[in-house]
C-alpha positions, 0 to 999 in steps of 0.5 A: 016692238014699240019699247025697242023703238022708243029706247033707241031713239034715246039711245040715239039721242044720248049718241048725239050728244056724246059724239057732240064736242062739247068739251072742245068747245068750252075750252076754245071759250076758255082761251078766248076768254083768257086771251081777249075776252073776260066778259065771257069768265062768267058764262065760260064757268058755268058752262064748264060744270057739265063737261061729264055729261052735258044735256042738250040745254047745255049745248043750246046754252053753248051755242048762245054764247058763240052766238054772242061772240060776233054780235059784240066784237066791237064793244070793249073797255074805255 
């Protein structure tokens, strides 16, 4: 009964991350990105490589970046 418990709970992760709107998310940055922000071009690109199947590092990755985002609204080119 232990396997059957330990395989879902990696089922239920995997869940987790498949009902996560990652792709949503990326593409919310991309159009910030195109629109006002192109300090976000590069981590936007790397962060769209996993739109198939993210892993959590992905997502903590994403949630970085719109992390970053307020923290420098008052910063721009001169």
């Amino acid at each position: 009964m232990l396997k059957i418990s330990e395989a879902g709970k990696e089922e239920d992760a995997s869940e987790k991350l498949n009902n996560f709107p990652y792709r949503q998310a990326v593409e919310a940055l991309l159009y910030l990105m195109l629109g006002s922000r192109p300090n976000l071009a590069f981590s936007v690109g790397f962060l769209s490589r996993s739109l198939e199947k993210p892993t959590s590092t992905d997502i903590s990755k994403l949630k970085h970046v719109f992390r970053y985002i307020p923290r420098t609204t008052d910063m721009g080119i001169m």
